[in-house]
PyMOL Python script that loads the backbone (N, CA, C, O; Angstrom):
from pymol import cmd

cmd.read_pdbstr("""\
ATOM      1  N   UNK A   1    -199.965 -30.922 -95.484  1.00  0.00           N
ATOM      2  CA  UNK A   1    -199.151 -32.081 -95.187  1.00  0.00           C
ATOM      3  C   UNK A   1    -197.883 -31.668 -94.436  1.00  0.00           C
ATOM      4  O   UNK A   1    -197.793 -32.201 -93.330  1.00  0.00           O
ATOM      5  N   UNK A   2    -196.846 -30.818 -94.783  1.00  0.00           N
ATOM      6  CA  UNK A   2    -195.900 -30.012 -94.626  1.00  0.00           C
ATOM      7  C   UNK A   2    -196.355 -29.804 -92.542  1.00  0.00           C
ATOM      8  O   UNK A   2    -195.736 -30.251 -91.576  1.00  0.00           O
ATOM      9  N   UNK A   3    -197.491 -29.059 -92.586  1.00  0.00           N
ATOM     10  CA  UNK A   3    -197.817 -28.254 -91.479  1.00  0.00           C
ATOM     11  C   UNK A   3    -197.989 -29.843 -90.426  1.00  0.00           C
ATOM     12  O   UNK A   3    -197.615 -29.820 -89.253  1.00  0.00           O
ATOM     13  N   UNK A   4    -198.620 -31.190 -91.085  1.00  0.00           N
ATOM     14  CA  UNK A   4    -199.102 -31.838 -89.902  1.00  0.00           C
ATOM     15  C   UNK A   4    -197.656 -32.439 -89.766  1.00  0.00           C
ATOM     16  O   UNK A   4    -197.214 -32.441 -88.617  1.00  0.00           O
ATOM     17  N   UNK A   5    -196.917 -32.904 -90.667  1.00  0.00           N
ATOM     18  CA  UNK A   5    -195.740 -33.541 -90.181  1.00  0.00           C
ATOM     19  C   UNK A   5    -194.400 -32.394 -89.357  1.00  0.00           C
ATOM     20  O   UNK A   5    -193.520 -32.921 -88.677  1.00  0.00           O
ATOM     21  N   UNK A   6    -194.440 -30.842 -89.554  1.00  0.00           N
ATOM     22  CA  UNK A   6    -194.030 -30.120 -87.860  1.00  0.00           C
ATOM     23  C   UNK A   6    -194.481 -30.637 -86.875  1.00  0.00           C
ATOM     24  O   UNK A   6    -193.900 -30.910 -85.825  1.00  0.00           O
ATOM     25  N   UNK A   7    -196.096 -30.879 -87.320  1.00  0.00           N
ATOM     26  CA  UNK A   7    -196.447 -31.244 -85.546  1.00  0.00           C
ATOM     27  C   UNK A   7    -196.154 -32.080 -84.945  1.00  0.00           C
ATOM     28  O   UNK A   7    -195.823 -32.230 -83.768  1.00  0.00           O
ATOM     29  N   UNK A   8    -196.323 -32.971 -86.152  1.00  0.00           N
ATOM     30  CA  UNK A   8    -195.995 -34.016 -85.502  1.00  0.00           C
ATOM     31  C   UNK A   8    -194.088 -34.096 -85.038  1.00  0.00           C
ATOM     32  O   UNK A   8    -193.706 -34.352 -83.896  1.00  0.00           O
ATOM     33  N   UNK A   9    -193.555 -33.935 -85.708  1.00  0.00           N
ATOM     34  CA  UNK A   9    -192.382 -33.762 -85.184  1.00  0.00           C
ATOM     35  C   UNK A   9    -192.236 -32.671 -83.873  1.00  0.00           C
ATOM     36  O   UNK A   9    -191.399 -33.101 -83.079  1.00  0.00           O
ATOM     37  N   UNK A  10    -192.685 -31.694 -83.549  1.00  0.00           N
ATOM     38  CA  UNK A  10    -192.878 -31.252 -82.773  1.00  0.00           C
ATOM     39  C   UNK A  10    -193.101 -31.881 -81.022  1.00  0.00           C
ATOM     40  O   UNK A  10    -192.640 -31.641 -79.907  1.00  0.00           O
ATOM     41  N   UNK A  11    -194.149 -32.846 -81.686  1.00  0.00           N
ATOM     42  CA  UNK A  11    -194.638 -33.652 -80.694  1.00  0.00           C
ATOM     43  C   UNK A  11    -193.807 -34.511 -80.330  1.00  0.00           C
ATOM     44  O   UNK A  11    -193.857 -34.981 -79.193  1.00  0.00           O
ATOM     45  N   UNK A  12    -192.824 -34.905 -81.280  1.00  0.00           N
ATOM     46  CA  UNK A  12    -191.892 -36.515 -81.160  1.00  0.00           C
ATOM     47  C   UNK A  12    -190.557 -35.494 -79.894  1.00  0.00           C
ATOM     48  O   UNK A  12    -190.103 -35.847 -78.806  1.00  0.00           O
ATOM     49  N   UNK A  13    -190.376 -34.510 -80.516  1.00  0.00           N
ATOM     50  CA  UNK A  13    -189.137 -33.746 -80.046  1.00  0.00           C
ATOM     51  C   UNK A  13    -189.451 -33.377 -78.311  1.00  0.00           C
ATOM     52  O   UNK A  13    -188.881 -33.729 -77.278  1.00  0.00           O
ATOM     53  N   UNK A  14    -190.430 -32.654 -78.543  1.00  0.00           N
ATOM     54  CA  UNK A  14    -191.382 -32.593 -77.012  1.00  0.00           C
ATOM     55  C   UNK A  14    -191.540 -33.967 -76.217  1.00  0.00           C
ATOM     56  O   UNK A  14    -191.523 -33.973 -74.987  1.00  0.00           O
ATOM     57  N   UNK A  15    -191.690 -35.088 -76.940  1.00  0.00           N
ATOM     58  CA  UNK A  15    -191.715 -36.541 -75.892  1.00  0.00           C
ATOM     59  C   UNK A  15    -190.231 -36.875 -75.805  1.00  0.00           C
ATOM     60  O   UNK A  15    -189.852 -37.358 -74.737  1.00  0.00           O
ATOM     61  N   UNK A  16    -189.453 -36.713 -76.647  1.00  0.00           N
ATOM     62  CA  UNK A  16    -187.960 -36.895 -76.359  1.00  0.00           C
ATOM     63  C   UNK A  16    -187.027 -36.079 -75.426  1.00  0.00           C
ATOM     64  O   UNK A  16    -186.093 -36.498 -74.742  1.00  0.00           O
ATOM     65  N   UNK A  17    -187.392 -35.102 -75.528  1.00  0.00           N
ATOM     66  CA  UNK A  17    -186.882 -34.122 -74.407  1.00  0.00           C
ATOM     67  C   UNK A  17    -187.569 -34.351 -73.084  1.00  0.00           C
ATOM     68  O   UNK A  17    -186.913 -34.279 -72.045  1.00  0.00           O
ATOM     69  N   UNK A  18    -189.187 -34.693 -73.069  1.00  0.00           N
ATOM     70  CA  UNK A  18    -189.095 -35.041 -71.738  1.00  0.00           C
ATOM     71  C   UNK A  18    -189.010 -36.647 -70.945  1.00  0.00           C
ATOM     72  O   UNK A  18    -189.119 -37.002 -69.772  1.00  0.00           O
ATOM     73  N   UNK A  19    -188.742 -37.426 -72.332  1.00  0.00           N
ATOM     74  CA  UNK A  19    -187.889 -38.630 -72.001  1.00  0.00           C
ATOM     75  C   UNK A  19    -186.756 -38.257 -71.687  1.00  0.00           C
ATOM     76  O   UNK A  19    -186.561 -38.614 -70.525  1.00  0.00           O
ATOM     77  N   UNK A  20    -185.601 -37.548 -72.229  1.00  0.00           N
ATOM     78  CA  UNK A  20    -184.286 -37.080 -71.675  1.00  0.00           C
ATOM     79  C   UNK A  20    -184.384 -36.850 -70.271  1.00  0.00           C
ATOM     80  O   UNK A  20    -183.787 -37.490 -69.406  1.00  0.00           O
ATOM     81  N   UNK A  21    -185.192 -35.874 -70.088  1.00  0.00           N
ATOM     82  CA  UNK A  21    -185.053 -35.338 -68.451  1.00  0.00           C
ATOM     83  C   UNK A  21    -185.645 -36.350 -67.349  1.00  0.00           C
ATOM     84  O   UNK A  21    -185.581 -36.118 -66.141  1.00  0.00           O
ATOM     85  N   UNK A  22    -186.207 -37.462 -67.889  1.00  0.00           N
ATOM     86  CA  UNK A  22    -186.526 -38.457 -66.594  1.00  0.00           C
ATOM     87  C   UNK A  22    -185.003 -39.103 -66.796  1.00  0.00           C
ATOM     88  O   UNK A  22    -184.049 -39.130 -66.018  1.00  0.00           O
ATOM     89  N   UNK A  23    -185.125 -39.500 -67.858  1.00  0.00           N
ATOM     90  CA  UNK A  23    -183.653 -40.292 -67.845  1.00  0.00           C
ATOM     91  C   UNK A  23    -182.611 -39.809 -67.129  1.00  0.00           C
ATOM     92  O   UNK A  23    -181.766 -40.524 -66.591  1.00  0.00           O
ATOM     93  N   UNK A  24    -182.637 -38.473 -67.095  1.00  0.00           N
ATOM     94  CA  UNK A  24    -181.494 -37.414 -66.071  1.00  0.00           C
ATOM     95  C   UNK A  24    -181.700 -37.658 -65.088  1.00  0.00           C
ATOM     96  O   UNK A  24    -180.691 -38.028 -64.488  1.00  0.00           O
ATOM     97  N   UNK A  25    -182.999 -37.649 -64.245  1.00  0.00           N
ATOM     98  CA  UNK A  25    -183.036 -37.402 -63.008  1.00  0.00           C
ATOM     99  C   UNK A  25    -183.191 -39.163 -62.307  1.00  0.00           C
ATOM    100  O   UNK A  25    -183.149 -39.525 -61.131  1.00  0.00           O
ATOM    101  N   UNK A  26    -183.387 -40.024 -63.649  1.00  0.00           N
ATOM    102  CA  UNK A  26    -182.954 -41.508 -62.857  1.00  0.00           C
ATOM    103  C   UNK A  26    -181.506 -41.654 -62.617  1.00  0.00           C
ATOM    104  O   UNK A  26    -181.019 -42.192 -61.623  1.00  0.00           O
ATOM    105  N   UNK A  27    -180.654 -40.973 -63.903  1.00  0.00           N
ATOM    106  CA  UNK A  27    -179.405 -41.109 -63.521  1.00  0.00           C
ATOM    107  C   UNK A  27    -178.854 -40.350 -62.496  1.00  0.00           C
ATOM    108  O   UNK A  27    -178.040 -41.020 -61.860  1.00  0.00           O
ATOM    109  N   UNK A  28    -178.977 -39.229 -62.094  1.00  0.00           N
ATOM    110  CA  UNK A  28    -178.628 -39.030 -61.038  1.00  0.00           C
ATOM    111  C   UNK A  28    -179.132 -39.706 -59.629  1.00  0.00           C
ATOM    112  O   UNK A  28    -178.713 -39.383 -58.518  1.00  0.00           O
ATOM    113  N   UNK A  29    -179.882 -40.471 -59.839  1.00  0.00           N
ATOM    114  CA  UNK A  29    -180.472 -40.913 -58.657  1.00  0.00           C
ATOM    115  C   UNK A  29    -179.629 -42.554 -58.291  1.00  0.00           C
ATOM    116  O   UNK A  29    -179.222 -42.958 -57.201  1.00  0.00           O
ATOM    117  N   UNK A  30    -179.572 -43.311 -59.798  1.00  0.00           N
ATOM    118  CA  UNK A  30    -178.601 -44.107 -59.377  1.00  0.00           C
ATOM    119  C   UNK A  30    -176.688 -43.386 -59.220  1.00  0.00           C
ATOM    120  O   UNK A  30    -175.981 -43.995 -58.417  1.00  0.00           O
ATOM    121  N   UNK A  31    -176.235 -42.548 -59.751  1.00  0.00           N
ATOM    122  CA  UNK A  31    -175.109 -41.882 -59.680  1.00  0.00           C
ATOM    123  C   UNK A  31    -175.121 -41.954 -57.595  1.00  0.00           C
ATOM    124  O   UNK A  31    -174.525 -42.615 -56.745  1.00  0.00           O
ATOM    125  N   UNK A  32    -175.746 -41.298 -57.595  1.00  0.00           N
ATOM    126  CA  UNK A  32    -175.801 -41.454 -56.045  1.00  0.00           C
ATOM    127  C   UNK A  32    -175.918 -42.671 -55.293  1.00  0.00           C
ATOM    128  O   UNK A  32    -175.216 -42.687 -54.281  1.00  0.00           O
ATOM    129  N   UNK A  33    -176.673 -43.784 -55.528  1.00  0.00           N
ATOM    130  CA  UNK A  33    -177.051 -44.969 -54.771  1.00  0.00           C
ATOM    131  C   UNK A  33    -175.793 -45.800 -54.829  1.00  0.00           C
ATOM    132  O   UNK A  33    -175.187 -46.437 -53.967  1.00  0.00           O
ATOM    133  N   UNK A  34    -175.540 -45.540 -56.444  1.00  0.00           N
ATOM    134  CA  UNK A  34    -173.826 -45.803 -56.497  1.00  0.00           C
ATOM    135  C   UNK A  34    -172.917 -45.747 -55.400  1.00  0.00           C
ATOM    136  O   UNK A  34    -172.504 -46.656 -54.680  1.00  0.00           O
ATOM    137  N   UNK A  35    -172.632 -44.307 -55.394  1.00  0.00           N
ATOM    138  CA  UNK A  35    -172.047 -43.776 -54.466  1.00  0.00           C
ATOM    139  C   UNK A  35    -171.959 -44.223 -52.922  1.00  0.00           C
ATOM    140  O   UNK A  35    -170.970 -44.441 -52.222  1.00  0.00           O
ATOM    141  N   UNK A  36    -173.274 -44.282 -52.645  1.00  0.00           N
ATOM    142  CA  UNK A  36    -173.173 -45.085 -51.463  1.00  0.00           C
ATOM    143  C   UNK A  36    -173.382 -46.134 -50.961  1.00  0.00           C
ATOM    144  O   UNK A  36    -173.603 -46.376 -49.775  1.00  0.00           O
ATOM    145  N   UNK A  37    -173.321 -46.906 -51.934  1.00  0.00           N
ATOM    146  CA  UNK A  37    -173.068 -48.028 -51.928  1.00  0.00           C
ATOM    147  C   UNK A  37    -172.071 -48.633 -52.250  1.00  0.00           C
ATOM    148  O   UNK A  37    -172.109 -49.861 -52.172  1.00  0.00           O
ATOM    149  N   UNK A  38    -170.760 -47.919 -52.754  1.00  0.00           N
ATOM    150  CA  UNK A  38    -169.330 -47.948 -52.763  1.00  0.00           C
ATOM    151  C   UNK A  38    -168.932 -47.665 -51.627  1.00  0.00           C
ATOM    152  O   UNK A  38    -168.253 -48.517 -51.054  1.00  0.00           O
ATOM    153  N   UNK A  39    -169.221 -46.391 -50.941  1.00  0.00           N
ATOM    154  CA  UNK A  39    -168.991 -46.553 -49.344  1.00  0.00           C
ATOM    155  C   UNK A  39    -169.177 -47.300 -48.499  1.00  0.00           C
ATOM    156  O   UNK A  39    -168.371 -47.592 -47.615  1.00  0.00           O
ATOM    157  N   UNK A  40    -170.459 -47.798 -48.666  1.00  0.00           N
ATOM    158  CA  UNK A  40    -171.133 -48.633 -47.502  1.00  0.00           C
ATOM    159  C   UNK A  40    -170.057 -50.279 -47.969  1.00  0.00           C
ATOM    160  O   UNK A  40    -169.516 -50.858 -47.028  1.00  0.00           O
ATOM    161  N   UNK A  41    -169.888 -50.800 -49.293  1.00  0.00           N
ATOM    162  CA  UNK A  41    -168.997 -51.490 -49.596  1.00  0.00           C
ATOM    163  C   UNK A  41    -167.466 -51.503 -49.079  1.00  0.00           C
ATOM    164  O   UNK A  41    -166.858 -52.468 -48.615  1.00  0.00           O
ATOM    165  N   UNK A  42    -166.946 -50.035 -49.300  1.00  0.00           N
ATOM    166  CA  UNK A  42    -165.946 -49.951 -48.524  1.00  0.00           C
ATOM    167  C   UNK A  42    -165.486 -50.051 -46.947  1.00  0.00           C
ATOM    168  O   UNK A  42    -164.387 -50.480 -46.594  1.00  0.00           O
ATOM    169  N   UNK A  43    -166.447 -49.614 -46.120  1.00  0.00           N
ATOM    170  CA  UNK A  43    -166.780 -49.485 -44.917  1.00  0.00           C
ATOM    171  C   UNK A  43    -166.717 -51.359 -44.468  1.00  0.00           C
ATOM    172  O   UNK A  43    -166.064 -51.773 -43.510  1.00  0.00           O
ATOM    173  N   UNK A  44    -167.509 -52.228 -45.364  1.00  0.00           N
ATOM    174  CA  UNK A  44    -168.103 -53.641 -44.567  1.00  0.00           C
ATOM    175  C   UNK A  44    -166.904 -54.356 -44.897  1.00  0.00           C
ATOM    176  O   UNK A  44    -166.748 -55.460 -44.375  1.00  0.00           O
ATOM    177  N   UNK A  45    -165.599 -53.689 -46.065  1.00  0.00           N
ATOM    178  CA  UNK A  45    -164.279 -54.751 -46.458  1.00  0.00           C
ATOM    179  C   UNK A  45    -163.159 -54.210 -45.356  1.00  0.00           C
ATOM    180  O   UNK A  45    -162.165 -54.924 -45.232  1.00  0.00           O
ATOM    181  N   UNK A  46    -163.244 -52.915 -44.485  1.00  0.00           N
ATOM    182  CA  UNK A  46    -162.542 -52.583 -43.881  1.00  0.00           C
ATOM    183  C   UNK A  46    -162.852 -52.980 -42.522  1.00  0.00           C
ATOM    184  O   UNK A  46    -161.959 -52.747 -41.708  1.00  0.00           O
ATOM    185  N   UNK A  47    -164.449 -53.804 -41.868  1.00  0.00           N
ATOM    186  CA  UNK A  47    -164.903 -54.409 -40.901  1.00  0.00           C
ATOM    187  C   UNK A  47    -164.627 -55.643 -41.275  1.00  0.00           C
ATOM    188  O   UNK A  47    -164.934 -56.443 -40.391  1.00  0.00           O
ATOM    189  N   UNK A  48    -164.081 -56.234 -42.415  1.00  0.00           N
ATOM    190  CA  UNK A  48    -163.838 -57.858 -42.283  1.00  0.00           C
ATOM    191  C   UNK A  48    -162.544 -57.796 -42.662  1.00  0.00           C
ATOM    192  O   UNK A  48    -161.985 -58.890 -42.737  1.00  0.00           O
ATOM    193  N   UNK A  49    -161.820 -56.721 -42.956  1.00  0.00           N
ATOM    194  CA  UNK A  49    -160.342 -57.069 -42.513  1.00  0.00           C
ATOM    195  C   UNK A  49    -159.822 -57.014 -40.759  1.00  0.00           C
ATOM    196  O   UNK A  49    -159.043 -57.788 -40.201  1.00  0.00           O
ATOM    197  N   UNK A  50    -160.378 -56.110 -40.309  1.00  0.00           N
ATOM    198  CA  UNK A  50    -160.687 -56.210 -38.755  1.00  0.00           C
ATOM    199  C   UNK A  50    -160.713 -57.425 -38.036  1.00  0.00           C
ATOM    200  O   UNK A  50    -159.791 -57.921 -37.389  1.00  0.00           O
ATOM    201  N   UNK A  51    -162.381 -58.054 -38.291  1.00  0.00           N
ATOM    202  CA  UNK A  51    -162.580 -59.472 -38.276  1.00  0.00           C
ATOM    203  C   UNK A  51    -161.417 -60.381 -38.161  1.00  0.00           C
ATOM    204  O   UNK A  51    -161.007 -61.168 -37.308  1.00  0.00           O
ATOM    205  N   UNK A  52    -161.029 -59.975 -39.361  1.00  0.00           N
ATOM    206  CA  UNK A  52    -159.746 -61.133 -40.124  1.00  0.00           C
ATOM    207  C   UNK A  52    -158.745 -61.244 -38.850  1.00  0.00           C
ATOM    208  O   UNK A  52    -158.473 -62.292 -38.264  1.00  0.00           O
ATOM    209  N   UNK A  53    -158.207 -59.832 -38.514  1.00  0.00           N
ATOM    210  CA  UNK A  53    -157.130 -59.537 -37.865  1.00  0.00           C
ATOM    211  C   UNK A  53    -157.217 -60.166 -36.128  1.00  0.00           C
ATOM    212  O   UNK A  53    -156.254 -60.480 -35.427  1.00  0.00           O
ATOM    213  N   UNK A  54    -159.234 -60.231 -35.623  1.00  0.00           N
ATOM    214  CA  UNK A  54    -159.524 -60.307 -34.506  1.00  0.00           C
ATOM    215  C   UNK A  54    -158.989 -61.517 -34.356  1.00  0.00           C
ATOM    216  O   UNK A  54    -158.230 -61.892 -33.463  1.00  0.00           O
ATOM    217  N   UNK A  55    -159.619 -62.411 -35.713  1.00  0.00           N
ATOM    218  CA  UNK A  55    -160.160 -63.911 -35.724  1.00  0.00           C
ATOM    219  C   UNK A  55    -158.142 -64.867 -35.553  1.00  0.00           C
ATOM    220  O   UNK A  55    -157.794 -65.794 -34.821  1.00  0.00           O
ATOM    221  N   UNK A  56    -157.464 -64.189 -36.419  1.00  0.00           N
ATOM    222  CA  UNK A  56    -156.425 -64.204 -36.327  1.00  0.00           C
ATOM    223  C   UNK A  56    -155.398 -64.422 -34.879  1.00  0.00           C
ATOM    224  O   UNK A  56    -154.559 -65.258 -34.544  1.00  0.00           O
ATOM    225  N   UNK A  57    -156.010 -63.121 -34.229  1.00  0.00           N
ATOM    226  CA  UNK A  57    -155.014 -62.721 -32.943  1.00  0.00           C
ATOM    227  C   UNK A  57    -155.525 -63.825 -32.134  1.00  0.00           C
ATOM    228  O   UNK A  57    -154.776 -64.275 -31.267  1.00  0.00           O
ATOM    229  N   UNK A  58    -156.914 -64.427 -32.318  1.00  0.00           N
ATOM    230  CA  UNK A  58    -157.642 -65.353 -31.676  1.00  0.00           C
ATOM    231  C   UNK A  58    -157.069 -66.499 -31.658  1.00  0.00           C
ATOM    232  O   UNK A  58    -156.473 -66.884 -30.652  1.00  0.00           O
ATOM    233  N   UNK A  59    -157.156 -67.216 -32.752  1.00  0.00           N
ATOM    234  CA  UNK A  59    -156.559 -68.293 -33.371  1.00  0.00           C
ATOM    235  C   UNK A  59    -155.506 -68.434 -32.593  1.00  0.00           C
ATOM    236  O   UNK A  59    -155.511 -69.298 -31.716  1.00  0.00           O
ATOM    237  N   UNK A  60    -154.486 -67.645 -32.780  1.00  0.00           N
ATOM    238  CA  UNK A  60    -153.022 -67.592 -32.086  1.00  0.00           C
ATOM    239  C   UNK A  60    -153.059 -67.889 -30.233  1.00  0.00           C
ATOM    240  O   UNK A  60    -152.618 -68.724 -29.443  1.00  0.00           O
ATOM    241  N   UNK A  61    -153.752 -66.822 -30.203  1.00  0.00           N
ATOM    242  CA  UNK A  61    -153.883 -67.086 -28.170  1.00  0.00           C
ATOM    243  C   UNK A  61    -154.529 -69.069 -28.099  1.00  0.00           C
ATOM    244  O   UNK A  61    -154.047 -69.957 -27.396  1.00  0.00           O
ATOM    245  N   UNK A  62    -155.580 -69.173 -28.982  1.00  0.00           N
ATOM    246  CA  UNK A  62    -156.127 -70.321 -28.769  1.00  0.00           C
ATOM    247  C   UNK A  62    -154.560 -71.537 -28.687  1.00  0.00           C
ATOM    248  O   UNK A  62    -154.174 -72.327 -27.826  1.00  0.00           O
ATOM    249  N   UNK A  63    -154.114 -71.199 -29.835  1.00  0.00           N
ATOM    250  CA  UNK A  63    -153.083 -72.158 -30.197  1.00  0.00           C
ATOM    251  C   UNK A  63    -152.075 -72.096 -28.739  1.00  0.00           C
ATOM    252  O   UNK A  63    -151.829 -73.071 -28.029  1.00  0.00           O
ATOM    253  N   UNK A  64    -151.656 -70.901 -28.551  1.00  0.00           N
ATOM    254  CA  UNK A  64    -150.800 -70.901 -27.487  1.00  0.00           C
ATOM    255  C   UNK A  64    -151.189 -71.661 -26.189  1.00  0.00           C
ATOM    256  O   UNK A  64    -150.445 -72.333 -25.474  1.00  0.00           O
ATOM    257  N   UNK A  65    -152.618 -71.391 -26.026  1.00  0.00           N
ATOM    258  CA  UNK A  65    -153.363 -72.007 -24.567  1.00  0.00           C
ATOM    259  C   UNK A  65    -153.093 -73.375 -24.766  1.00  0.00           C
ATOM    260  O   UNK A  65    -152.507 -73.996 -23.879  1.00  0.00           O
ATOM    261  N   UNK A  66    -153.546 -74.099 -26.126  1.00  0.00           N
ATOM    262  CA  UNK A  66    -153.516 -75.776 -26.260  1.00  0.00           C
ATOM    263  C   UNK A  66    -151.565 -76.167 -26.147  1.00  0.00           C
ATOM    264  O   UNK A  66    -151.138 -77.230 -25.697  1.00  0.00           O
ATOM    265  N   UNK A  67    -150.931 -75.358 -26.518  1.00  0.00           N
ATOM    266  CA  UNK A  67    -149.312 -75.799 -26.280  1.00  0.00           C
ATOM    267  C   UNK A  67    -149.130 -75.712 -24.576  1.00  0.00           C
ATOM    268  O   UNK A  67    -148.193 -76.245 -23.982  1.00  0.00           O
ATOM    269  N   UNK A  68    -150.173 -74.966 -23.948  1.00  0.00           N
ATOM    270  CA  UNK A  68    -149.593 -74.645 -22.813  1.00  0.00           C
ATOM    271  C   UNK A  68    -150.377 -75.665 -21.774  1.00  0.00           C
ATOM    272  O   UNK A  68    -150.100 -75.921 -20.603  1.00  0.00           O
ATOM    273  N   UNK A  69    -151.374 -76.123 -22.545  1.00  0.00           N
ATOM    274  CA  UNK A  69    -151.968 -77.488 -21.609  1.00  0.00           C
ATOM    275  C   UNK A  69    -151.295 -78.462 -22.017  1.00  0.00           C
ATOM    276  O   UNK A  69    -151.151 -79.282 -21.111  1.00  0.00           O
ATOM    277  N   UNK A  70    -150.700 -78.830 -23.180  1.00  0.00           N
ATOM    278  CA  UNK A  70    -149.914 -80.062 -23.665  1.00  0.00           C
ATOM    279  C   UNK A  70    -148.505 -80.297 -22.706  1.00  0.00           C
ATOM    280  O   UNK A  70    -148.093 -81.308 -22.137  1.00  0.00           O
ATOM    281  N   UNK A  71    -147.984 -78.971 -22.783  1.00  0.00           N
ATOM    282  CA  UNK A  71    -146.853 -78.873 -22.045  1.00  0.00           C
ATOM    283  C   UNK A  71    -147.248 -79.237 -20.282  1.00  0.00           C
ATOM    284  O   UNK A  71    -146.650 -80.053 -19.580  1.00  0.00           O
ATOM    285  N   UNK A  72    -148.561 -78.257 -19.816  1.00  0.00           N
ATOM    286  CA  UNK A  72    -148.673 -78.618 -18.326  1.00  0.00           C
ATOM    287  C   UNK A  72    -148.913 -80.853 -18.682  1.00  0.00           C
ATOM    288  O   UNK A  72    -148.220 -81.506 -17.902  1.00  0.00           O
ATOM    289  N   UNK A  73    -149.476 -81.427 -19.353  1.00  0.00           N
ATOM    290  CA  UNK A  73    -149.894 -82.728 -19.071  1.00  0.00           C
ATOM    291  C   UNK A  73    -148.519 -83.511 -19.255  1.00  0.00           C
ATOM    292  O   UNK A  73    -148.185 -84.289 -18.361  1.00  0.00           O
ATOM    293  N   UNK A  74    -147.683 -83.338 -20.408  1.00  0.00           N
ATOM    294  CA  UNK A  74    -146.603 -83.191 -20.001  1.00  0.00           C
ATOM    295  C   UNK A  74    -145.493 -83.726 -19.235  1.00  0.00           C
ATOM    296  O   UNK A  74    -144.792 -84.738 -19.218  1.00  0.00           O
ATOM    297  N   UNK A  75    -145.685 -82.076 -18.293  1.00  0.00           N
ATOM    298  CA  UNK A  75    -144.996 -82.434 -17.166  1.00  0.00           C
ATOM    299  C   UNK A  75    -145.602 -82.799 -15.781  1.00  0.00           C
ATOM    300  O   UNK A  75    -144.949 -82.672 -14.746  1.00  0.00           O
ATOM    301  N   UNK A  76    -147.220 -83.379 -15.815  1.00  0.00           N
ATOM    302  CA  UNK A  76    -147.381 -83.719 -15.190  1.00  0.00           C
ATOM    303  C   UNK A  76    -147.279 -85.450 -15.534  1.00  0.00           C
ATOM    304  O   UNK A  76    -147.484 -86.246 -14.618  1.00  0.00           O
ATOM    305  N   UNK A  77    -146.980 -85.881 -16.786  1.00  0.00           N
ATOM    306  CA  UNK A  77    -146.793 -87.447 -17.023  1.00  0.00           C
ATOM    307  C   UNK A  77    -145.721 -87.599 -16.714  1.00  0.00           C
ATOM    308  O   UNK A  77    -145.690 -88.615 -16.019  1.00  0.00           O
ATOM    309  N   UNK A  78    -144.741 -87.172 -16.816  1.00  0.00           N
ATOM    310  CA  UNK A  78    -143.057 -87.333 -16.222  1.00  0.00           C
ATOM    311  C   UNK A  78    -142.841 -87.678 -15.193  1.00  0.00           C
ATOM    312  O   UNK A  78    -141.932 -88.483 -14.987  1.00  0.00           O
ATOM    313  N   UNK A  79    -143.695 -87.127 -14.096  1.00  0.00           N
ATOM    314  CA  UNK A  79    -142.948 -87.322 -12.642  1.00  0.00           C
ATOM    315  C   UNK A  79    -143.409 -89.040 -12.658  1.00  0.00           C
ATOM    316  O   UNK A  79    -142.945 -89.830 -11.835  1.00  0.00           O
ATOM    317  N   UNK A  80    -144.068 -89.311 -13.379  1.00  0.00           N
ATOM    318  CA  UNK A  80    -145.141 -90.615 -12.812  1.00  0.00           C
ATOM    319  C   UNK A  80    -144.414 -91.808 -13.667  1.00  0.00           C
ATOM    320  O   UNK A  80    -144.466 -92.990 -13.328  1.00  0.00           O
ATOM    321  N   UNK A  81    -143.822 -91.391 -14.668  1.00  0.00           N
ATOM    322  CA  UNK A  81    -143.061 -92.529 -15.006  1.00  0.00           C
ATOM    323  C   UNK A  81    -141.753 -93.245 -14.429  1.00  0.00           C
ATOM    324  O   UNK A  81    -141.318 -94.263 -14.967  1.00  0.00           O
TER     325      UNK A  81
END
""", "prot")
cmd.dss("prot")
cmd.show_as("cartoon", "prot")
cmd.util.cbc("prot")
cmd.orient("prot")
């Protein structure tokens, strides 16, 4: 009795250890995907602050062009009154 329950423990210890080592080598596998996928995250918030800044400088020229047609109509309604 003694001898079958080593084995069997034997056997449990042997499936646990090589449950451990998949478990290792999944975690390192997400540890990494992690990883770059914090980069690749970092990388796409530093292309939409960009964006931000383009969409921005945009906005502004747009705005300036519409003050600068308001102003040309304007002074082209003045002479006519």
């Amino acid at each position: 009795m003694l001898e079958n329950n080593l084995s069997q423990l034997e056997q449990l210890v042997g499936a646990l250890l090589q449950e451990n080592k998949t478990l290792q080598g999944s975690n390192a596998t997400l540890t990494k995907e992690l990883q770059t996928l914090k980069e690749e995250n970092e990388t796409l918030q530093l292309a939409a602050l960009e964006q931000e800044e383009l969409h921005g400088a945009t906005a502004a020229r747009i705005q300036a062009l519409v003050e600068l047609a308001r102003a040309g109509q304007s002074a082209e309604a003045a002479p006519n009154q």
